[in-house]
N, C-alpha and C positions, 0 to 999 in steps of 0.2 A: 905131504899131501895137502892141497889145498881145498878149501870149499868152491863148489862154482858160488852160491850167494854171497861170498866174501866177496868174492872180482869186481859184485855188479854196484858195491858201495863207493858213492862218491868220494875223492881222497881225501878230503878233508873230512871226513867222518871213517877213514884210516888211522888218522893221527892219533897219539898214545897220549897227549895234552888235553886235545877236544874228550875225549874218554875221560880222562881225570878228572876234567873240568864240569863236564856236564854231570858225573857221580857226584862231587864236592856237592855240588847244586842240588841234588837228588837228596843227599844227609841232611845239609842242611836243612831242609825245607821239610822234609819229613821225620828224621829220626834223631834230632840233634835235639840235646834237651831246652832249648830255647828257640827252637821252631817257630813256623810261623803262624800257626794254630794257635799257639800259648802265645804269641805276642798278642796277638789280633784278640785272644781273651783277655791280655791283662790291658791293653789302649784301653777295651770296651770297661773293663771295673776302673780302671783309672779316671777313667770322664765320669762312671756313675760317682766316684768318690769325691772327684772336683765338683760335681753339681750338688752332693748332700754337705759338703764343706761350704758352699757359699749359701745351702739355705739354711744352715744351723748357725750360722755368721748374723744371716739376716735376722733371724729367730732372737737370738741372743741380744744384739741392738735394740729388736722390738722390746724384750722383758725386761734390758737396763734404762731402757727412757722410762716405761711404766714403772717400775721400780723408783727410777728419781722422782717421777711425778706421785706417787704416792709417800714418798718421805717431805716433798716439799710442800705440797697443798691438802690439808685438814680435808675440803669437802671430797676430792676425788676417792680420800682413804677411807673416808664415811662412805661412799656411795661403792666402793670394792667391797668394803663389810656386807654390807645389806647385802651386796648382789651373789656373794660368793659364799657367804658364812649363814646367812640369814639371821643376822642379826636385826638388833630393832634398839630403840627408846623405850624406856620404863613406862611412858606412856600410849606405848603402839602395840596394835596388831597386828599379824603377819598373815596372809591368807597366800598360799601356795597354790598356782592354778597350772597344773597340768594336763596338757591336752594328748588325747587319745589319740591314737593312729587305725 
């Protein structure tokens, strides 16, 4: 016994291939463990990892130039002292001025 709604299907959506085919399709994209939900999340962490690697790249280059430039010249290491340490001369004072918000 036949269905009438089976008759009224175009032949090519009879075929036992297009059936297969378009299932394969249906797994993959939905229930295959590398789907494309989980692709489309790792592209997306993938670009945020390549943009936090070229600005920790950048980062690093900034702190080895400063770095060289305070082993190679006396005043810039003096003037990092004061500004970070609060350092001073035996004969200075330091007045700390912070302003209120």
């Amino acid at each position: 016994m036949r269905f009438p709604s089976f008759d009224r299907l175009p032949s090519w959506m009879k075929n036992r291939y297009v059936i297969i085919t378009f299932l394969f399709i249906v797994w993959l994209v939905f229930f295959d463990s590398n789907n494309l939900i989980v692709q489309s999340r790792q592209m997306h962490e993938l670009k945020q990892l390549r943009h936090d690697k070229a600005y920790y790249q950048k980062k690093i280059a900034d702190d080895t130039r400063k770095l060289k430039e305070l082993e190679t010249d006396k005043k810039s290491l003096e003037k990092f002292a004061r500004e970070q340490y609060l350092m001073k001369r035996d004969n200075e004072d330091i007045f700390v001025i912070v302003e209120e918000k």
